[in-house]
Every structure is written in C-alpha cells, then in structure tokens.
C-alpha positions in Angstrom: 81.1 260.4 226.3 80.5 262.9 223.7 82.7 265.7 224.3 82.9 267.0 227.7 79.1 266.4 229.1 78.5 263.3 226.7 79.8 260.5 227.8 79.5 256.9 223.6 81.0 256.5 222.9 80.1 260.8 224.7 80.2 260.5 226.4 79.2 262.6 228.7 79.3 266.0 228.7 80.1 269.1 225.8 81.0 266.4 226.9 79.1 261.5 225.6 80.0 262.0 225.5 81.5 261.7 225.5 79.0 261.2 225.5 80.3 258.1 226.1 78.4 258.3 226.3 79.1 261.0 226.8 78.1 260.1 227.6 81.6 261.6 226.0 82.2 261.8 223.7 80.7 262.2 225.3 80.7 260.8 224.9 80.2 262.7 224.3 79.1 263.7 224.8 78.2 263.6 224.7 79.5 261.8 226.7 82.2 263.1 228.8 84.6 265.7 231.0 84.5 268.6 232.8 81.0 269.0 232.1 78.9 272.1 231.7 79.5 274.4 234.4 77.6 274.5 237.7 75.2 277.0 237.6 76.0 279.9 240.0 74.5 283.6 240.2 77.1 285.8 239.9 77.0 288.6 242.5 79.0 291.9 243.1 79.9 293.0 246.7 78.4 296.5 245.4 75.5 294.9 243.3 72.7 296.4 245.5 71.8 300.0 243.8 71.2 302.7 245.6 67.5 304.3 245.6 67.5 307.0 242.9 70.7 305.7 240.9 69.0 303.9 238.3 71.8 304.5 235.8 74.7 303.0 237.7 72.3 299.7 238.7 71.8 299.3 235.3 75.8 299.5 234.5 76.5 297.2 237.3 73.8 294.8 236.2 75.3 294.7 233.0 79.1 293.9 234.5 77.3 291.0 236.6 75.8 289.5 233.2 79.1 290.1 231.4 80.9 288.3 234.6 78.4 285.5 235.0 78.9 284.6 230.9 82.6 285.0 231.5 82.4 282.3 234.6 79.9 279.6 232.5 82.4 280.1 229.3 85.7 279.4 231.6 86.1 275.7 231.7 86.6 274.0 235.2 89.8 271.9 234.9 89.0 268.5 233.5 88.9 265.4 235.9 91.2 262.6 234.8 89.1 260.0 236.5 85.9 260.7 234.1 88.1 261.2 231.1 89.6 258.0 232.0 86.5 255.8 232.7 85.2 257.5 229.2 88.1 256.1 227.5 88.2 252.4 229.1 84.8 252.1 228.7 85.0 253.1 224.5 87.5 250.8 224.8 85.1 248.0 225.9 82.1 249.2 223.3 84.9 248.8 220.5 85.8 245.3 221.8 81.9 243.8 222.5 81.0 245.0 218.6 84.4 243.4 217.2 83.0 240.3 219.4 79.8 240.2 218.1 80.3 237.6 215.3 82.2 235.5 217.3 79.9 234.5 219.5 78.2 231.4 217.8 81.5 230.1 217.5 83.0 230.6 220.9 81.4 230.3 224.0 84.1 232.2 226.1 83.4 235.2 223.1 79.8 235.2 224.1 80.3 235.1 227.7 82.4 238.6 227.5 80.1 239.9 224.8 77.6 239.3 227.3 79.2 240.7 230.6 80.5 243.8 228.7 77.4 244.7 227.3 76.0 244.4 231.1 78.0 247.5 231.8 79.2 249.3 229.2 76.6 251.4 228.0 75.3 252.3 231.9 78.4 253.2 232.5 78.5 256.1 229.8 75.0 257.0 230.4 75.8 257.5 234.1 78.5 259.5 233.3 76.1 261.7 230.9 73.9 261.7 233.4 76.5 263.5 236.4 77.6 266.2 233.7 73.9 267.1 232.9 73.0 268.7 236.6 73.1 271.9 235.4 71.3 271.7 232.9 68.9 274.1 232.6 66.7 275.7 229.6 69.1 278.5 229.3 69.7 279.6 226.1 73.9 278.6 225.8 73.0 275.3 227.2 70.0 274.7 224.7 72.9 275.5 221.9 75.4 273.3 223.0 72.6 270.5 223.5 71.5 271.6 219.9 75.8 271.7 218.2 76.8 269.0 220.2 73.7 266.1 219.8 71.0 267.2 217.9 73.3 268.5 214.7 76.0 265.2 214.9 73.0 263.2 215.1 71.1 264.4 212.0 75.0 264.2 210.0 75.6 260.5 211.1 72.5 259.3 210.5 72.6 260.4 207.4 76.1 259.3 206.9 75.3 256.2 208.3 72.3 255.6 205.6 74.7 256.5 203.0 77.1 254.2 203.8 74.9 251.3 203.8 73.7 252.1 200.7 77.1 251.6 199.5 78.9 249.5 201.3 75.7 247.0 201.7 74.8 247.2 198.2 71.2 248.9 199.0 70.6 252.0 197.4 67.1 252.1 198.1 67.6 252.2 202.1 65.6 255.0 203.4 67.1 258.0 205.5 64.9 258.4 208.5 65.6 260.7 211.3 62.9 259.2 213.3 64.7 255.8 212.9 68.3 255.8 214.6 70.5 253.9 212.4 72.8 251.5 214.7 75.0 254.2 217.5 73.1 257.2 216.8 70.0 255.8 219.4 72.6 257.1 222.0 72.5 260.8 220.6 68.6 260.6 219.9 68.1 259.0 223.6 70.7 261.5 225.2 69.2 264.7 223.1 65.5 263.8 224.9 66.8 262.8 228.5 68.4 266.1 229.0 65.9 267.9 228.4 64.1 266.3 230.6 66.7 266.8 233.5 64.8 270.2 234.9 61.8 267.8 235.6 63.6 264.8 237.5 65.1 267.5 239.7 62.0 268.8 240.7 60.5 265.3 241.9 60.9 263.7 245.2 62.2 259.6 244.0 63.5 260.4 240.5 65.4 256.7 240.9 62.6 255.0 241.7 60.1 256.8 239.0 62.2 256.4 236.1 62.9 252.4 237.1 58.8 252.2 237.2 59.2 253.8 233.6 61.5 251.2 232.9 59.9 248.6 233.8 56.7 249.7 231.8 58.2 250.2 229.0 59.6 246.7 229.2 56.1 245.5 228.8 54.9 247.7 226.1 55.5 246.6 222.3 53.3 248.7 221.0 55.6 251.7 221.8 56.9 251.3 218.5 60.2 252.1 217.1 60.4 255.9 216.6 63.6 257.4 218.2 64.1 254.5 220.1 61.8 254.6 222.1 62.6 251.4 224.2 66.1 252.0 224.8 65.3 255.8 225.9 62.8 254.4 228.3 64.7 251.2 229.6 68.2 253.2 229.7 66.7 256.0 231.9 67.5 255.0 235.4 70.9 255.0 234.7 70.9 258.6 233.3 68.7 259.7 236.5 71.0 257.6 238.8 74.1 260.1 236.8 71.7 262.9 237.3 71.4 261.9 241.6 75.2 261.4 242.1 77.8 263.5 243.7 81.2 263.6 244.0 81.1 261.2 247.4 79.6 258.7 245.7 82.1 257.9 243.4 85.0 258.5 246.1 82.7 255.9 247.9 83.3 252.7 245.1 87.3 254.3 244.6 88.3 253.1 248.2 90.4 250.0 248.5 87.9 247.1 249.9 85.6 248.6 246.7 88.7 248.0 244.4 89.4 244.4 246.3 85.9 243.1 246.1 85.3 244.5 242.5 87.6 241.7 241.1 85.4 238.6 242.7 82.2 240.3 241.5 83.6 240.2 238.0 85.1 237.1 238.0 81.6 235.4 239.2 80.0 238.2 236.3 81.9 236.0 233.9 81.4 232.4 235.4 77.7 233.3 235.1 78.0 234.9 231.9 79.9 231.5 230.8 77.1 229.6 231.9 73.9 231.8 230.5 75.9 232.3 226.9 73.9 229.5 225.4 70.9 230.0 227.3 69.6 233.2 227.4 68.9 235.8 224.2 71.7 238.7 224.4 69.0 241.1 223.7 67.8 241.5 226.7 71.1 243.5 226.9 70.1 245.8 224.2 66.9 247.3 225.7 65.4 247.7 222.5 62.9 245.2 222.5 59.7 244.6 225.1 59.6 241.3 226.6 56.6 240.1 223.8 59.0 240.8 221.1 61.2 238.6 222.6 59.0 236.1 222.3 58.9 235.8 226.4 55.4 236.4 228.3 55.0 240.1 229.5 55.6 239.5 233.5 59.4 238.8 232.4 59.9 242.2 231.3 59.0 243.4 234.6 61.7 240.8 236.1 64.5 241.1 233.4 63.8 244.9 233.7 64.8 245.0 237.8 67.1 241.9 238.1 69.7 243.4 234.7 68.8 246.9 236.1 70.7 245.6 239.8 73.3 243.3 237.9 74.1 246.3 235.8 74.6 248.8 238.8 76.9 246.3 240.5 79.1 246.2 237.3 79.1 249.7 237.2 80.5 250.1 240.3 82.6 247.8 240.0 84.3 248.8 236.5 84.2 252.5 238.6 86.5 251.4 241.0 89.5 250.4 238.9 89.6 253.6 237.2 92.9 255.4 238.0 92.1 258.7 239.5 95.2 260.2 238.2 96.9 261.5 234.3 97.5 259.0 232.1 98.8 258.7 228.7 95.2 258.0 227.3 93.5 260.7 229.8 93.6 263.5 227.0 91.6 260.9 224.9 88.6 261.0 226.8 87.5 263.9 225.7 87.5 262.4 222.4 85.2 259.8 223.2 82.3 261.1 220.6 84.1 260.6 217.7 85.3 257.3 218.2 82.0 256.4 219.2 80.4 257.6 216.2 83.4 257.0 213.9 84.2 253.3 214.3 80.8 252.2 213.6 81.6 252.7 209.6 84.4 250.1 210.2 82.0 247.8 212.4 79.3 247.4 210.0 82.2 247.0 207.0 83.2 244.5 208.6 80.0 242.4 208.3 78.9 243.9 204.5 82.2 243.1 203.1 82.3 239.8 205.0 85.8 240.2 207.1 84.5 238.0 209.4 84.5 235.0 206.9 88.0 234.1 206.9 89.3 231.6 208.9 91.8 232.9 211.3 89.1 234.9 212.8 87.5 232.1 214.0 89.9 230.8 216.0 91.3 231.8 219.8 94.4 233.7 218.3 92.4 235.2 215.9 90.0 236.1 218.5 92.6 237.9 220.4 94.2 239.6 217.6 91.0 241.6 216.4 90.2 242.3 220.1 94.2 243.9 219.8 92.9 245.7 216.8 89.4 247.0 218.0 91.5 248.8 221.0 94.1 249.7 219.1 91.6 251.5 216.3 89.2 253.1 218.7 92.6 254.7 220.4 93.3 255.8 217.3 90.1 257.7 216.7 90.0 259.6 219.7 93.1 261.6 219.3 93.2 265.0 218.8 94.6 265.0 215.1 91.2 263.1 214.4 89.0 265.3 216.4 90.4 268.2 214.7 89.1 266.5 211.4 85.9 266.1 212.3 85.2 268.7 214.4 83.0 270.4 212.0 80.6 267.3 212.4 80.9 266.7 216.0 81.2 269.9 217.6 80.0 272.8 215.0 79.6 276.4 216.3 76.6 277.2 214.0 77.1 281.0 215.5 75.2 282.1 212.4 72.7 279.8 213.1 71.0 281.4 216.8 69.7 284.6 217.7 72.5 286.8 219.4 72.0 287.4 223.1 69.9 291.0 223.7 72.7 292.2 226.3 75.9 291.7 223.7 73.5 293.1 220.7 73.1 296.2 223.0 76.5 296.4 224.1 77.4 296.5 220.3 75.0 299.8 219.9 76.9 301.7 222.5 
C-alpha cells in the first residue's frame, strides 16, 4: 500500500503501502510496488585477494560495498499487477467507509459493506507482507521502515487528533501515540510486523503459528488497547501468508478457470453477505475486539477467528484474479496508495462530525450510488502524483540529517 513495500491504503512496500496497505501506499506502504530490493551479495570475479596484498583486498572490498549499495538503491522495474491490485483495492477501502452509514438503512449497503470489508484489508496486508522478504535489520532498511511508517504515523496521528478537536468540537481529545486514531492501526501494526519478518523466516510453519496467535488473541480481552494490539495479532496470518508467497503463486489464482470461478465465489460472498447483514455484528470484520467484548462466549473467537480467516483467503484470491496484469491508466497510481489511505480519512470522519450523512438524498438507492461515484472518484484523486508531491514531506521524508552516516562513505569522504 504505502509507497512501494506498503501496501493502505500502503500499501505495500517503500511501498502500503502502499502500504495498502501497503500495504502501499503502501500502501504503502506502505503498502505497495516494486518493493525493497531482494537482498543479494554482491561479488567481483576478482574479489578473492591474493595472500600478501592486503591493500588491493581492501580497495576491492570497498568497490563491492560501493556496488552492492549501488544495486539495493537501483529500483527493480515496478510490476503493474501489484500497483494495480493496490489501487482497486483503495478503491474498495474508500467505498466500504463512504458505506458505512448506510447500512442501517439499506440492507444491500450492509451486505457490500460486509463482503468488502472480508477482503479488503487482507488483501493489502498480503501485499505488504510479499514486499517485506527482504527485510532484514540492515541499517537502509531500518530507515526506510523508520521515514516511511514510523515518521507518517507519529504526523497523522497527530493530525488526526487535531482534526477532531476541531472538526468534532472536542478540544480536550488527547494525542496518544500508543492509541492509533482510526487508519493509522495499519502503520502502527505494519511498523511492528516487519520487524518481526527475520523471525517468521527462521521458523518451520510460520502460517500455521501466526493463525494459533490469531486465534489466541481472539480470546484475550485483556490484551488491552495499546497499539492495537488485536488487529496486529488477528491481522498477522495474512502478513505471514504475504511473507510465504512467491511469484507462482499469484500466477497460480491469474489463470483463466481462477478468473471464471472467482465470479460464482463472489456472487455467493454477496448472497451470504445479504443474508448475515442483519444477523451478525460487522465487527467481527474489524479484528479489533476479542470475542468477550463482543459480548459472544470465548470458544467463538476461536471459530470466528478460523472460519473469516478461510472466507477471507478465498476472497483474496478471488479479488487477485481479476487484476489486469498489464499498464493501465490508473497503474501509476498505485504507488500512491499511502496517501490516499491516510488522506481521505479527514474527509471520512467530516463527513460524520459535520453530519453530511443527514440529508436526505443520501439515504436513498441513487443517493447511495452517487457517493459510492464520489468516494472512487476522490480517492483517485488523492493518489496522483501532483498530490503525492504535496505531501511528500509527510509520507516519505528523507530525515538524512536525522541517522548516523554509513562508516564506508564517511571514510571515503576523508580520502
């Protein structure tokens, strides 16, 4: 989402992100999306000194390190197919929050709030989860993780608070960087599972661990709410899953029967959707909450945890099969995916402090389609490169000033 490795809003990769969610944008993120570059040793047909030449090892050591940083700074050449699922699936968190309000009203609203909101979100944080492989605790990667989450997610929160304060008439509402503030969970949550990565690539059934997390978690209420805790927990499979894929596997759910049987899948998505609207709470989808707080008994965590977990990964694939491998006229704009992530959600919360919602054309099917029109049509907006150049400063700072400079360019300087 985020930028190229963030994919979320991301998603997915410097990047949800881009990184989005990324992640990039994403997300961007993160999210989403070239991604960082896959680590690789760079070695010189001559590299191997020669016994009593300690001077020219030393000179040729130097040229690999200066070739290695030259490769990981080169950027592969973007794949349209991320940038383009990145972009739909924006698309789709823009429309589920414009939907949001609707729901009591409309039944058919709540059923595609509901079946949206069953994919969405994994879909960015699978994304984030493929363009974080290489991460690594090496000292670039640690500042881009730092630039591209940890510094856009201290700015919006506290722009966030700020808003509300104003816009909600609330000037006493707290800033709390332990408590994300409505989209920035995805920064906090994507900031803590990569740096987690080196350790799920070091165990034998990552999948299978981190859905036993899950499904703890699920059962827990006294985890509290700090960082978001629950949704970093509950959302973790699918950023391991992101983590386990390679590039076969999505070539595997882009072939034509995956593309035919996708549309029957979705359709019985919504039919069930249609049905559960009025019967089931929509926050299970949220994966903020442990099953107590829902006022359900504990074992249905452990159930709603496996059963939305495999419902989810269907729709995934599902959503991943439609997306056109090739350019596009909204392809650029997945590398934007961050900012309209994090961007829109001023204009989504307006909407309910300054009561937009109340009028009553909204309310009715037309209406309904008309601000679904505008919810694309605005998130589109905010992922061009006119806006990203705007924000920039807040999305993807350099902050050269701000880290240590690397030992082998400071000595290079001396000489």
């Amino acid at each position: 989402m985020p930028h190229d490795e963030l994919s979320p809003a991301g998603a997915a990769g410097a990047g949800a992100a881009t990184a989005t969610m990324a992640p990039a944008t994403a997300a961007t993120a993160t999210a989403t999306a070239s991604g960082s570059p896959t680590d690789r040793q760079s070695t010189s047909p001559r590299g191997t000194s020669r016994a009593g030449a300690p001077g020219h090892a030393k000179g040729r050591g130097a040229d690999s390190a200066k070739k290695a940083g030259a490769a990981d700074a080169k950027a592969k050449p973007r794949d349209a197919f991320f940038d383009n699922a990145k972009y739909l699936a924006i698309v789709f968190v823009a429309m589920g929050h414009s939907w949001e309000p609707l729901r009591d009203g409309s039944r058919a609203a709540a059923a595609l709030y509901i079946t949206v909101y069953a994919f969405h979100m994994p879909a960015f944080i699978i994304i984030s989860g493929y363009f974080s492989r290489s991460f690594d605790m090496r000292k670039d990667r640690l500042q881009r993780l730092i630039t591209g989450v940890a510094v856009p997610y201290i700015l919006f929160e506290v722009a966030y608070t700020l808003f509300k304060r104003w816009a909600d008439d609330d000037p006493g509402y707290p800033i709390s960087l332990m408590d994300p503030w409505y989209l920035t969970w995805f920064l906090a949550a994507l900031f803590i599972w990569r740096l987690t990565t080196p350790l799920w690539k070091i165990v034998r059934w990552p999948v299978p661990l981190a859905l036993a997390i899950a499904v703890l978690a699920s059962v827990s209420p006294d985890i509290g709410d700090d960082l978001d805790l629950q949704r970093v927990l509950q959302f973790l499979p699918f950023f391991v899953i992101g983590l386990s894929l390679r590039p076969e596997h999505f070539k595997l759910v882009r072939r034509k029967k995956a593309r035919i049987l996708a549309v029957p899948v979705f359709a019985a998505a919504l039919v069930f959707a249609y049905w559960a609207a009025p019967r089931m709470n929509a926050a299970w989808f949220y994966h903020r909450d442990a099953a107590q707080e829902l006022a359900a008994p504990w074992w249905s965590g452990a159930v709603m945890t496996l059963a939305m977990f495999g419902c989810s990964l269907v729709l995934v694939a599902c959503f991943f099969a439609w997306i056109p491998g090739r350019t596009m006229w909204c392809t650029a704009l997945g590398a934007g995916t961050l900012y309209g992530y994090l961007l829109h959600g001023f204009l989504a919360k307006g909407s309910r402090f300054w009561g937009w919602y109340d009028a009553d054309w909204m309310q009715t099917p037309w209406g309904a389609v008309l601000l679904t029109l505008i919810a694309g049509t605005v998130i589109t907006v905010l992922c061009t490169p006119p806006v990203q150049r705007i924000f920039r400063f807040a999305m993807e700072p350099k902050m050269t000033w701000a880290f240590k400079k690397d030992p082998v360019g400071m000595a290079r300087e001396r000489k």
